[in-house]
PDB file with one MODEL, atoms N, CA, C and O in Angstrom:
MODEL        1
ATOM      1  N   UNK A   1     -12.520 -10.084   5.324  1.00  0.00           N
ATOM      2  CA  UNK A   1     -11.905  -8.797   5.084  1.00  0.00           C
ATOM      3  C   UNK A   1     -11.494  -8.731   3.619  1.00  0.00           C
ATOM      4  O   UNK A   1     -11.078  -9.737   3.044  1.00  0.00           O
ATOM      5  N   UNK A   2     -11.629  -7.317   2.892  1.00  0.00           N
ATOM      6  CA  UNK A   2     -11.164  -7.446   1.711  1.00  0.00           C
ATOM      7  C   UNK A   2     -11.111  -5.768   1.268  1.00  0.00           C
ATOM      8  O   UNK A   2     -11.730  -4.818   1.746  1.00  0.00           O
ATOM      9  N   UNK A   3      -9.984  -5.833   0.017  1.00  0.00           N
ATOM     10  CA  UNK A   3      -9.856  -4.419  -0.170  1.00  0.00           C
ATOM     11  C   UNK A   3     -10.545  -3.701  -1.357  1.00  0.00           C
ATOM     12  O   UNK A   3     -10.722  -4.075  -2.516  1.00  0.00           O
ATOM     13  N   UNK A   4     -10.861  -2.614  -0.748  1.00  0.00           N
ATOM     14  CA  UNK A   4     -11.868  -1.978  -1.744  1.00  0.00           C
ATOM     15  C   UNK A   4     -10.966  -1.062  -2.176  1.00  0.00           C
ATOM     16  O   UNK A   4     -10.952  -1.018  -3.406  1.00  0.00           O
ATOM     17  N   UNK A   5     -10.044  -0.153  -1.546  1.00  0.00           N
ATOM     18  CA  UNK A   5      -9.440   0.730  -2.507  1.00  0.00           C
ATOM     19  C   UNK A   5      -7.760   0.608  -2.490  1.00  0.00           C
ATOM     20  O   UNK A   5      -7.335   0.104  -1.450  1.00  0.00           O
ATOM     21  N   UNK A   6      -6.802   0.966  -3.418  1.00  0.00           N
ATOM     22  CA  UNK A   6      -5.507   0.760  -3.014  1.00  0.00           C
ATOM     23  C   UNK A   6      -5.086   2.185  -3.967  1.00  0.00           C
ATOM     24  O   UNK A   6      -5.526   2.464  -5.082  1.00  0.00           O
ATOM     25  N   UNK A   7      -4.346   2.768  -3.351  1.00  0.00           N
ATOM     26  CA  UNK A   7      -3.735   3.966  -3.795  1.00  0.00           C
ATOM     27  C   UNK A   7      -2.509   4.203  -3.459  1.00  0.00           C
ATOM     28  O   UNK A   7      -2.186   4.062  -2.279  1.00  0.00           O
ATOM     29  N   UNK A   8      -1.452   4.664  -4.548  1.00  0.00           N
ATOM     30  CA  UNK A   8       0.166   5.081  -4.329  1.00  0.00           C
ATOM     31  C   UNK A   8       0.660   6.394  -4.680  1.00  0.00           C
ATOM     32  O   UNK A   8       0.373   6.853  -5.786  1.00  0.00           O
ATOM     33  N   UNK A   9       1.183   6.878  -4.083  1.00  0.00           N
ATOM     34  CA  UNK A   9       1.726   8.092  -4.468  1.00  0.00           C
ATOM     35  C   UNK A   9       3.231   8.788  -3.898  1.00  0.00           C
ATOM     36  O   UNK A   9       3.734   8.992  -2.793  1.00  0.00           O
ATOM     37  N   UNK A  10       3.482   8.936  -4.820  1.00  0.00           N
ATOM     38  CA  UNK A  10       5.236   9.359  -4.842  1.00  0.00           C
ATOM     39  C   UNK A  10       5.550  10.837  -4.466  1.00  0.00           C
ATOM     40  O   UNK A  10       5.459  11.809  -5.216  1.00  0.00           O
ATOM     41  N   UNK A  11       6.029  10.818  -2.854  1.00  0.00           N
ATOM     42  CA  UNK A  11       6.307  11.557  -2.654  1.00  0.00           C
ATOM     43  C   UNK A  11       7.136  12.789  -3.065  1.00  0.00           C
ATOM     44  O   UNK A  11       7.979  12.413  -3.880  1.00  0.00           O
ATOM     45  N   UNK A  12       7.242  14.211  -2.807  1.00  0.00           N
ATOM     46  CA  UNK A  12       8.400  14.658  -3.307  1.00  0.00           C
ATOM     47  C   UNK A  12       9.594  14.422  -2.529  1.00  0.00           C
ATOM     48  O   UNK A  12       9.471  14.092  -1.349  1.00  0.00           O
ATOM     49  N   UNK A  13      10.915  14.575  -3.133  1.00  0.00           N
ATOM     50  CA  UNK A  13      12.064  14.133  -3.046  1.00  0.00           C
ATOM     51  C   UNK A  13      12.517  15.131  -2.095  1.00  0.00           C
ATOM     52  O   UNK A  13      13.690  15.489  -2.195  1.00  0.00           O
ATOM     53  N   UNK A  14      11.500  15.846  -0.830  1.00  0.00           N
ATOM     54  CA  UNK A  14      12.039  16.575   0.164  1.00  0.00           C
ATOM     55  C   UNK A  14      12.512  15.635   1.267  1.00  0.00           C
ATOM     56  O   UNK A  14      12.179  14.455   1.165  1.00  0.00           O
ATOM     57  N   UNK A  15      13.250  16.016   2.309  1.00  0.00           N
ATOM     58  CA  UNK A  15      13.202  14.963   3.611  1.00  0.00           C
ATOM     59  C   UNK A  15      11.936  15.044   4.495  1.00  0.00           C
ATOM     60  O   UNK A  15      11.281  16.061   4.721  1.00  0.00           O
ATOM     61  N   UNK A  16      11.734  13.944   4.900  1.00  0.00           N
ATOM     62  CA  UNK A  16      10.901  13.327   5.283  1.00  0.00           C
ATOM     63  C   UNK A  16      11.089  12.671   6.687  1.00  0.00           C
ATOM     64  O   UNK A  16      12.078  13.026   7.328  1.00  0.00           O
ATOM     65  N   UNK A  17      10.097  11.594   7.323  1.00  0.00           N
ATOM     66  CA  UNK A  17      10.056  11.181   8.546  1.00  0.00           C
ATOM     67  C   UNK A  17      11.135  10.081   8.260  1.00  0.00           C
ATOM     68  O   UNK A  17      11.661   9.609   9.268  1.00  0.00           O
ATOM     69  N   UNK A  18      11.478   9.680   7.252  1.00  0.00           N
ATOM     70  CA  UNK A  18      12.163   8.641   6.969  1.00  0.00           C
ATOM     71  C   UNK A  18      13.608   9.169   6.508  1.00  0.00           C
ATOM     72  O   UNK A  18      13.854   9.556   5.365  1.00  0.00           O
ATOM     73  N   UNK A  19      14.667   9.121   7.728  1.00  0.00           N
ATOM     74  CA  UNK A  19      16.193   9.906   7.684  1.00  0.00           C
ATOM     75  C   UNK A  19      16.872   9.186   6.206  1.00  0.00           C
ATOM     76  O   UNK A  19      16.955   7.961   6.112  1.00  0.00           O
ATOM     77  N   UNK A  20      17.188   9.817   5.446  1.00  0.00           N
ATOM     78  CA  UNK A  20      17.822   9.374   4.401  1.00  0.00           C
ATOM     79  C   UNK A  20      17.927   7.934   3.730  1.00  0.00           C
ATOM     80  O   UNK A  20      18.859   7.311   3.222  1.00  0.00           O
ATOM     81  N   UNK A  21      16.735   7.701   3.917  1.00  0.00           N
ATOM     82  CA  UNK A  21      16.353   6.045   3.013  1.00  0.00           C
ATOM     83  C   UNK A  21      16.367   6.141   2.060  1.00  0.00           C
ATOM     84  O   UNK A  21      16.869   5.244   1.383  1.00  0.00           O
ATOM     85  N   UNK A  22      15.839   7.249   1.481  1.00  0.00           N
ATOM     86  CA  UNK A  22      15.129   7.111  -0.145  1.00  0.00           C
ATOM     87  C   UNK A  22      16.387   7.544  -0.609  1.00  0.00           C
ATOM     88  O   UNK A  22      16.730   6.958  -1.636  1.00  0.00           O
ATOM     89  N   UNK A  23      17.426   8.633  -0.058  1.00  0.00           N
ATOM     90  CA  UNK A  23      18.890   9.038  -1.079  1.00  0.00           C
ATOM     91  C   UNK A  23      20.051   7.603  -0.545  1.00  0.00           C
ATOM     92  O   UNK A  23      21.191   7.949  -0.854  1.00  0.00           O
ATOM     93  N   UNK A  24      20.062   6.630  -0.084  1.00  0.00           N
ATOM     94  CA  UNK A  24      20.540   6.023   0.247  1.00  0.00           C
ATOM     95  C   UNK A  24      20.562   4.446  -0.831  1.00  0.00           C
ATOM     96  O   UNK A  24      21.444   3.607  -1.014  1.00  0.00           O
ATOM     97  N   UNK A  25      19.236   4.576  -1.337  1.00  0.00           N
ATOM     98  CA  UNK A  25      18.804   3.909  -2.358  1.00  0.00           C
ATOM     99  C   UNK A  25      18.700   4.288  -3.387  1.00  0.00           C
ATOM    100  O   UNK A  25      18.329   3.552  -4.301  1.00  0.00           O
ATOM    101  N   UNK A  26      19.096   5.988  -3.614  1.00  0.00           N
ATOM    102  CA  UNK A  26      18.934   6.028  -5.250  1.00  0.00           C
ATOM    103  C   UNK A  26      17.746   6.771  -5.696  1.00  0.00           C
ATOM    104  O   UNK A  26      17.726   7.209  -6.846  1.00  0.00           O
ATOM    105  N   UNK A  27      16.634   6.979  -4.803  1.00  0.00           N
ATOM    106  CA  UNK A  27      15.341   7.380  -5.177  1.00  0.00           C
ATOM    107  C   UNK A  27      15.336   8.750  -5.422  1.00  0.00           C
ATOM    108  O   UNK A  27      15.201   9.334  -6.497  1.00  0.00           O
ATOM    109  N   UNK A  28      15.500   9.200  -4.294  1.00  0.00           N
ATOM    110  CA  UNK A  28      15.359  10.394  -3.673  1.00  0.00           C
ATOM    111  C   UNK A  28      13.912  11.134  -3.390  1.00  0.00           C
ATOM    112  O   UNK A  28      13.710  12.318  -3.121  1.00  0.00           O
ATOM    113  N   UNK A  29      12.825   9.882  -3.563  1.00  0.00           N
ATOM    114  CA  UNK A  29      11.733   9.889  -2.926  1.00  0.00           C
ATOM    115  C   UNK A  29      11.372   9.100  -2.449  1.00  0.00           C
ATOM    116  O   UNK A  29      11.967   8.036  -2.626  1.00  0.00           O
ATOM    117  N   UNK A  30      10.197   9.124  -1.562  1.00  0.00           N
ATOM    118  CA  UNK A  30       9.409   8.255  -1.242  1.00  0.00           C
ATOM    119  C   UNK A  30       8.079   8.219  -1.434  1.00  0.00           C
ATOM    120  O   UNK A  30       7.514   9.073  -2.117  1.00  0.00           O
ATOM    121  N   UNK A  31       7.377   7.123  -0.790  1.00  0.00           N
ATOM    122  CA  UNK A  31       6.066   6.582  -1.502  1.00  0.00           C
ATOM    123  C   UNK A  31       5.153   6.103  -0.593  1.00  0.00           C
ATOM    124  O   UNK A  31       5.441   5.328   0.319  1.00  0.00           O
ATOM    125  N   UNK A  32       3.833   6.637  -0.864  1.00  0.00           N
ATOM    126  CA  UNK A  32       2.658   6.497   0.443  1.00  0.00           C
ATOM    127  C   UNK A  32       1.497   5.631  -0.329  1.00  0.00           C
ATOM    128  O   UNK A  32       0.934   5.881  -1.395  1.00  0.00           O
ATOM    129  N   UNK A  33       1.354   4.676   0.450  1.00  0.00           N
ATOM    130  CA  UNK A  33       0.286   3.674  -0.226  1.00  0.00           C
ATOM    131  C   UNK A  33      -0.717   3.464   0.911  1.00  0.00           C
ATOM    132  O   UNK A  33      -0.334   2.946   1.960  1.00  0.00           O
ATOM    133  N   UNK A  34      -1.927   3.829   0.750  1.00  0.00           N
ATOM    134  CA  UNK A  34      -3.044   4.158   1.190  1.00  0.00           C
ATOM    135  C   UNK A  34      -3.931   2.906   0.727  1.00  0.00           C
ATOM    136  O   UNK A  34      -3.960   2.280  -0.332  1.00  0.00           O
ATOM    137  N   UNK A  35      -4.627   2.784   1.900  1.00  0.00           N
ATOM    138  CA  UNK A  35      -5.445   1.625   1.521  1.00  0.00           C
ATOM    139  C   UNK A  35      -6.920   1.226   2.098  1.00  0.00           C
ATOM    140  O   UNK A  35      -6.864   0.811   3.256  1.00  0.00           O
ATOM    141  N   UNK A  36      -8.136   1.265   1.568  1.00  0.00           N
ATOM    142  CA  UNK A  36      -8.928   1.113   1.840  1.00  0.00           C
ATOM    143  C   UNK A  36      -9.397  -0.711   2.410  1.00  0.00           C
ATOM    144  O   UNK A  36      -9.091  -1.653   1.679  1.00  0.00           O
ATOM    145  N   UNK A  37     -10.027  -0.912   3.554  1.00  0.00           N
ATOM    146  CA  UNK A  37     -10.577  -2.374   3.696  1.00  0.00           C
ATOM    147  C   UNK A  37     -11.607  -2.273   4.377  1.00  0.00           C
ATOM    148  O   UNK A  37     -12.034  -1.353   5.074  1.00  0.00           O
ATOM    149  N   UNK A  38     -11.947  -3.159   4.167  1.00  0.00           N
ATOM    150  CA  UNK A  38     -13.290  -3.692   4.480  1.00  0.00           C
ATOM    151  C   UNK A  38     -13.797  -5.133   5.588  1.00  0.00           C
ATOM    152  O   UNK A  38     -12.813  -5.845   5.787  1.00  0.00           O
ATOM    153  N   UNK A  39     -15.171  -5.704   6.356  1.00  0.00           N
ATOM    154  CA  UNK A  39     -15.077  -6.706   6.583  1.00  0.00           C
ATOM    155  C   UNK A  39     -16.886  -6.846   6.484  1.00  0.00           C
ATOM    156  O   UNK A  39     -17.610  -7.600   7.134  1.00  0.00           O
ATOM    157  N   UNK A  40     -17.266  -5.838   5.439  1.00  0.00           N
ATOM    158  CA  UNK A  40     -18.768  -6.272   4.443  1.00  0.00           C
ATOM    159  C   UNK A  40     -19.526  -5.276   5.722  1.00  0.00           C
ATOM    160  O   UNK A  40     -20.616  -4.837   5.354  1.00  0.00           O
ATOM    161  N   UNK A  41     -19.169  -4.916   6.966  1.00  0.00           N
ATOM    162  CA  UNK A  41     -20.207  -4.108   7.387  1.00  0.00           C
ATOM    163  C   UNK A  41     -19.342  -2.580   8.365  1.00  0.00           C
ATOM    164  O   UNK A  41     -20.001  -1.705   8.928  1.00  0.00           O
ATOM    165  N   UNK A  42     -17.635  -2.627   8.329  1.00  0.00           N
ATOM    166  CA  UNK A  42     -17.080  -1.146   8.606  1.00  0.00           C
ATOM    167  C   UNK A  42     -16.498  -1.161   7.285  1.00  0.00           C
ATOM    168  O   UNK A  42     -16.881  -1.890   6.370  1.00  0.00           O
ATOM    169  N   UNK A  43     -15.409  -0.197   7.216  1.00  0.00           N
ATOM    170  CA  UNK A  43     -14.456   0.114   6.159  1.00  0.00           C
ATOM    171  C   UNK A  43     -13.657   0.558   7.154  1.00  0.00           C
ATOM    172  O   UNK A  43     -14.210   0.649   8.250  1.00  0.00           O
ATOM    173  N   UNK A  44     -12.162   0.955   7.072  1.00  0.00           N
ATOM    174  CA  UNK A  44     -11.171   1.446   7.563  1.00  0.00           C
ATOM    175  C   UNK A  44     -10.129   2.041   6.527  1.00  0.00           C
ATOM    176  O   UNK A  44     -10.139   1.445   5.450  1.00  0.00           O
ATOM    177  N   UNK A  45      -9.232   3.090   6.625  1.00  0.00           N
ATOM    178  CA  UNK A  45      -8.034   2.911   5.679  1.00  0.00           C
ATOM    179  C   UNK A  45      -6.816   3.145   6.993  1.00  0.00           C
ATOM    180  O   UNK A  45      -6.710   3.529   8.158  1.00  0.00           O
ATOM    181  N   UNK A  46      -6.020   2.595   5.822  1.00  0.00           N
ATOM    182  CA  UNK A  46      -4.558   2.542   6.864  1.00  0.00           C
ATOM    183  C   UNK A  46      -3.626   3.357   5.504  1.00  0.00           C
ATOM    184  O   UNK A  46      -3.893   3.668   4.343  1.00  0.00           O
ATOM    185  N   UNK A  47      -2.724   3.448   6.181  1.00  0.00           N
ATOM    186  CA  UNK A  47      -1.017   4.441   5.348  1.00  0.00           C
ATOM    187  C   UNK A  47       0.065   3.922   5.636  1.00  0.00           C
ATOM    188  O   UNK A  47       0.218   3.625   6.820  1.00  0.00           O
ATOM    189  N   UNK A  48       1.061   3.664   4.774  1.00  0.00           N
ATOM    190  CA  UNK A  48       2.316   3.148   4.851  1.00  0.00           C
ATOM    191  C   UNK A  48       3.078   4.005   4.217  1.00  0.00           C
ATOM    192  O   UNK A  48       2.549   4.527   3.236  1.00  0.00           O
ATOM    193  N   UNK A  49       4.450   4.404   4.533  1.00  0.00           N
ATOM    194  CA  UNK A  49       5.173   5.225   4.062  1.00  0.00           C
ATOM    195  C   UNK A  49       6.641   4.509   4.080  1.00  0.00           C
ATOM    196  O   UNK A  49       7.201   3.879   4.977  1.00  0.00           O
ATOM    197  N   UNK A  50       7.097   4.875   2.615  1.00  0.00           N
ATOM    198  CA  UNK A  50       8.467   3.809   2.458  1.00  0.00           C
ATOM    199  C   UNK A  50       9.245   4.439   1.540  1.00  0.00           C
ATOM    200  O   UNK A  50       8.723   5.370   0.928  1.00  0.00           O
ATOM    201  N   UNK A  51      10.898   4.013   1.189  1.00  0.00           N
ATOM    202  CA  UNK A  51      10.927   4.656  -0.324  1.00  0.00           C
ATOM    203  C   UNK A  51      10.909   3.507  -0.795  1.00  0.00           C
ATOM    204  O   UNK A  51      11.594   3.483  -1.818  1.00  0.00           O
ATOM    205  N   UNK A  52      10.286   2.140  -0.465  1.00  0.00           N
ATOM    206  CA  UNK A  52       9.851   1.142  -1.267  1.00  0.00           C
ATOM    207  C   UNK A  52       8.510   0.883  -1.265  1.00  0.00           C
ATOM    208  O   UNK A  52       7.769   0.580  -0.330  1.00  0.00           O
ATOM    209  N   UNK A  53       8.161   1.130  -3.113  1.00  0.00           N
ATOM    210  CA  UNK A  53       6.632   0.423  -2.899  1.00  0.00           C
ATOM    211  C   UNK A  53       6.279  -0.922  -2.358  1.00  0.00           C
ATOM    212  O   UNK A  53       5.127  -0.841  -1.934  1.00  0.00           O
ATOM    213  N   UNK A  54       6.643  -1.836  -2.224  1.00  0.00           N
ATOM    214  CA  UNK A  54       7.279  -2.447  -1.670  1.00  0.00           C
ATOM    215  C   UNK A  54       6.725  -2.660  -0.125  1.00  0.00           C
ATOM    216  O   UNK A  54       5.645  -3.021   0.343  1.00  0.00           O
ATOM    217  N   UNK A  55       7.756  -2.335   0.330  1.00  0.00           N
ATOM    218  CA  UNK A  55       7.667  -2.531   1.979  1.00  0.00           C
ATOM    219  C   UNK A  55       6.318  -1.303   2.381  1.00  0.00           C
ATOM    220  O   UNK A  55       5.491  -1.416   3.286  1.00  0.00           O
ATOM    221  N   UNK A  56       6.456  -0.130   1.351  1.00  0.00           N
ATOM    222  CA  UNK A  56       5.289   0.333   1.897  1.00  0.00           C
ATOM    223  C   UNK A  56       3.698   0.003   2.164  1.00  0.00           C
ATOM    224  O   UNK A  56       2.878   0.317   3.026  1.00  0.00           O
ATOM    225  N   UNK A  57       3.697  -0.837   0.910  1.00  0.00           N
ATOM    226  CA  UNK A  57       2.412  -2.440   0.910  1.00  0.00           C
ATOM    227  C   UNK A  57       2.053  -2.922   2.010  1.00  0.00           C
ATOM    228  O   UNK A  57       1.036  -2.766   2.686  1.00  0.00           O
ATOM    229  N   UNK A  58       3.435  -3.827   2.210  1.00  0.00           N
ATOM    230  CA  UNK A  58       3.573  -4.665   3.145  1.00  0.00           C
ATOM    231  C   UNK A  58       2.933  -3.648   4.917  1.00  0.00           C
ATOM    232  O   UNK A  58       1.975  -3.753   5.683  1.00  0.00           O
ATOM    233  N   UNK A  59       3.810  -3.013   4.838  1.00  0.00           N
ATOM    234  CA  UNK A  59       3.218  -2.342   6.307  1.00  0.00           C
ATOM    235  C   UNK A  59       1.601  -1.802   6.197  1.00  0.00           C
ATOM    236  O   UNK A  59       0.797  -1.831   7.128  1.00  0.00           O
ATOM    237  N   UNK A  60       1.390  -1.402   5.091  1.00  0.00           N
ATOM    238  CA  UNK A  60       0.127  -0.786   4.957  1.00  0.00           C
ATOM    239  C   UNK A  60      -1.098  -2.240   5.281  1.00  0.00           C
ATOM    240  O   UNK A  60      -2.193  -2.147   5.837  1.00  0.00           O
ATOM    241  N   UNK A  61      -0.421  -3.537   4.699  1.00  0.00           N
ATOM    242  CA  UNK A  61      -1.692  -4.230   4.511  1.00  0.00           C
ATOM    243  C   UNK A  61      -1.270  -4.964   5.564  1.00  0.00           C
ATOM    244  O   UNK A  61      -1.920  -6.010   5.549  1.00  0.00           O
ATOM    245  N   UNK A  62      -0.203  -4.946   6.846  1.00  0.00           N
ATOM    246  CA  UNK A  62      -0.053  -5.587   8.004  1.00  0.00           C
ATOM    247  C   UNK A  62      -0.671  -4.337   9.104  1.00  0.00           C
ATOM    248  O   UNK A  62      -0.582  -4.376  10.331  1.00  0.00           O
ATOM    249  N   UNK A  63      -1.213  -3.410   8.402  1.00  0.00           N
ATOM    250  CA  UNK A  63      -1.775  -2.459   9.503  1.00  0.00           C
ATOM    251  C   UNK A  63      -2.883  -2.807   9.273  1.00  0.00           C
ATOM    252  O   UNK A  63      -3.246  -3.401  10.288  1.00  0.00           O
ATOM    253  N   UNK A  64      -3.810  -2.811   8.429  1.00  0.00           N
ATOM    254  CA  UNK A  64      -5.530  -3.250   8.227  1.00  0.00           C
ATOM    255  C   UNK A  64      -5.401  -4.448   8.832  1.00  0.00           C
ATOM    256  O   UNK A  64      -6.053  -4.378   9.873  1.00  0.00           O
ATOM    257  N   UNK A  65      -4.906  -5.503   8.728  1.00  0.00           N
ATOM    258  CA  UNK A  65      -5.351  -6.727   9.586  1.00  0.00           C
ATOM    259  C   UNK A  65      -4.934  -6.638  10.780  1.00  0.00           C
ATOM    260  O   UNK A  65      -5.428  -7.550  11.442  1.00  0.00           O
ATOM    261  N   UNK A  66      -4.225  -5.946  11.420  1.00  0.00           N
ATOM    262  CA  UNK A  66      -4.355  -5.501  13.166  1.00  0.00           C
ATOM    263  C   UNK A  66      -5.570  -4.699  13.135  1.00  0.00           C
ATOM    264  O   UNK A  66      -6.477  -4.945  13.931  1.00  0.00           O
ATOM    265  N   UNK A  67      -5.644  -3.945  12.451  1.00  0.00           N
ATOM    266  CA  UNK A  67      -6.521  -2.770  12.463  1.00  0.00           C
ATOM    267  C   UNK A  67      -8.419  -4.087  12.939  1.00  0.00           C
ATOM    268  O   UNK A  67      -9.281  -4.080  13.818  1.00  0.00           O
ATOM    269  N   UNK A  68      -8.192  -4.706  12.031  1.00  0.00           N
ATOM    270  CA  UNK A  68      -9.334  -5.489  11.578  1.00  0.00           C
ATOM    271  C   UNK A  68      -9.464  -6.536  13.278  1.00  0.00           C
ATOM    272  O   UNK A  68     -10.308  -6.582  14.173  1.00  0.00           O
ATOM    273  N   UNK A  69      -8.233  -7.185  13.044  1.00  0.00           N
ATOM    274  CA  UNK A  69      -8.235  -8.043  14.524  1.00  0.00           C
ATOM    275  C   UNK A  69      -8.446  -7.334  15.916  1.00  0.00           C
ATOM    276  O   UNK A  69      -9.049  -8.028  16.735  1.00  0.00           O
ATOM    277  N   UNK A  70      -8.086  -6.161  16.307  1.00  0.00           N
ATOM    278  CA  UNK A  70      -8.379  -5.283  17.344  1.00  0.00           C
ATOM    279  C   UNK A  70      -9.955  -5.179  17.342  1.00  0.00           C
ATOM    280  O   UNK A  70     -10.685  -5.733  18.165  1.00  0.00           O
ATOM    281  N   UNK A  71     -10.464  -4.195  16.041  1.00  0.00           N
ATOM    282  CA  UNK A  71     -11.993  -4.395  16.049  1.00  0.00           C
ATOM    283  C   UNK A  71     -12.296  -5.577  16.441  1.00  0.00           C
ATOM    284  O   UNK A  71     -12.926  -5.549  17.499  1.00  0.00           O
ATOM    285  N   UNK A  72     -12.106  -6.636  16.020  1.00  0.00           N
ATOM    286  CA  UNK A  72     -12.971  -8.005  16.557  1.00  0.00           C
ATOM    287  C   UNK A  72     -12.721  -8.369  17.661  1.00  0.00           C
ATOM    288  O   UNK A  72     -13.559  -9.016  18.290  1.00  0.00           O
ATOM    289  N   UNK A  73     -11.702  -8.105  18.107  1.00  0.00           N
ATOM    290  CA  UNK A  73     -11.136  -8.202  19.347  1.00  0.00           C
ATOM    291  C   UNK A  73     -11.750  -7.902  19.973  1.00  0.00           C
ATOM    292  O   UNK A  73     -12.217  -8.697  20.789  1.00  0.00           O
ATOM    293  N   UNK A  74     -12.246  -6.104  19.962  1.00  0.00           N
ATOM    294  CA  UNK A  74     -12.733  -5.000  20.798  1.00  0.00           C
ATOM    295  C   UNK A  74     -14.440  -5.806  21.103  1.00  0.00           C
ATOM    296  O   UNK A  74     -15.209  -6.005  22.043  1.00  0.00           O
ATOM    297  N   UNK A  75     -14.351  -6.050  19.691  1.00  0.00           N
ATOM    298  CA  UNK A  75     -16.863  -6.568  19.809  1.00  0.00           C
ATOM    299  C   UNK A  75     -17.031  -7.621  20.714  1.00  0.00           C
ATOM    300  O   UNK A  75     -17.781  -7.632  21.690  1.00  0.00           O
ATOM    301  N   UNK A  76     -16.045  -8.785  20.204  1.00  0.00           N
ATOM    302  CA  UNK A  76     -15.895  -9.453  21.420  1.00  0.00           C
ATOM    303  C   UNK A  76     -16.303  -9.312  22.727  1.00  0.00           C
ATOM    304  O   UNK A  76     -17.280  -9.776  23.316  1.00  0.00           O
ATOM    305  N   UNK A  77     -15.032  -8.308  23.240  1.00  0.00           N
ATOM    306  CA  UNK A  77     -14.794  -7.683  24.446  1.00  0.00           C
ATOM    307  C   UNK A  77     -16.131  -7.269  24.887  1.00  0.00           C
ATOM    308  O   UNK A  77     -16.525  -7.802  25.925  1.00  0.00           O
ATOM    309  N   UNK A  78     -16.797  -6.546  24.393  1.00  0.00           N
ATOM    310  CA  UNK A  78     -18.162  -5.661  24.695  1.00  0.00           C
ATOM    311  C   UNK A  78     -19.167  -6.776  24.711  1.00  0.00           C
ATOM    312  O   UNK A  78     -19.875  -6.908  25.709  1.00  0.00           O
ATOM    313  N   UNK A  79     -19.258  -7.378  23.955  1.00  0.00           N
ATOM    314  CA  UNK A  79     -20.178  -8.535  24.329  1.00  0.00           C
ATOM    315  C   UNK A  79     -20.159  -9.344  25.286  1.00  0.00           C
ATOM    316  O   UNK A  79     -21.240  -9.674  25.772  1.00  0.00           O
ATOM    317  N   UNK A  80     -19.120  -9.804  25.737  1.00  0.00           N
ATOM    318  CA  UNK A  80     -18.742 -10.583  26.769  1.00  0.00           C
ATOM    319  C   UNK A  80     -18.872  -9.464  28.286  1.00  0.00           C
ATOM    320  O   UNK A  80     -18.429  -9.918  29.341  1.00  0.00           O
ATOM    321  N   UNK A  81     -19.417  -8.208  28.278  1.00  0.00           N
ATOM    322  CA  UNK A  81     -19.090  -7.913  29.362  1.00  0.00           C
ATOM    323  C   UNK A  81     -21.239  -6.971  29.470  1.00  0.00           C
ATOM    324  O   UNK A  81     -21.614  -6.406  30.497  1.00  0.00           O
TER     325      UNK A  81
ENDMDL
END
C-alpha cells in the first residue's frame, strides 16, 4: 500500500460537525485532509476532519489501512467461497 495523493484544506471558521473544538483551541477552524492510496492495482481515498492537522492525518491514514485490510479481507472471503 502506498500514497499517491495527500491534500489539506482549512476549513472556514463556521461550525461544523465538530462542537466547538476548533474555538476551544484557538483556531476557529478546522481542517480536512484527504488522501489518496493505493495497493499497485485499486486506489481508494479516505477524509479526516479535525481542527488538528494533526490528528486529522492520523485518522485519515488509520482509515486507508482499514479501508485496505477490509478489501483484502473481502478477496479473501470470495475466494474461499
Amino acid at each position: 500500500m502506498y500514497l499517491i495523493d495527500y491534500k489539506v484544506r482549512v476549513l472556514s471558521p463556521t461550525r461544523t460537525n465538530i462542537p466547538d473544538a476548533a474555538e476551544e483551541n484557538g483556531t476557529g477552524s478546522n481542517v480536512r485532509v484527504l488522501i489518496e492510496s493505493s495497493d499497485g492495482v485499486a486506489s481508494w481515498t479516505t477524509v479526516g476532519v479535525s481542527y488538528s492537522i494533526i490528528e486529522a492525518s492520523l485518522e485519515v491514514l488509520a482509515d486507508a489501512v482499514t479501508c485496505k485490510l477490509y478489501k483484502t479481507e473481502q478477496a479473501r472471503w470470495r475466494a474461499e467461497c
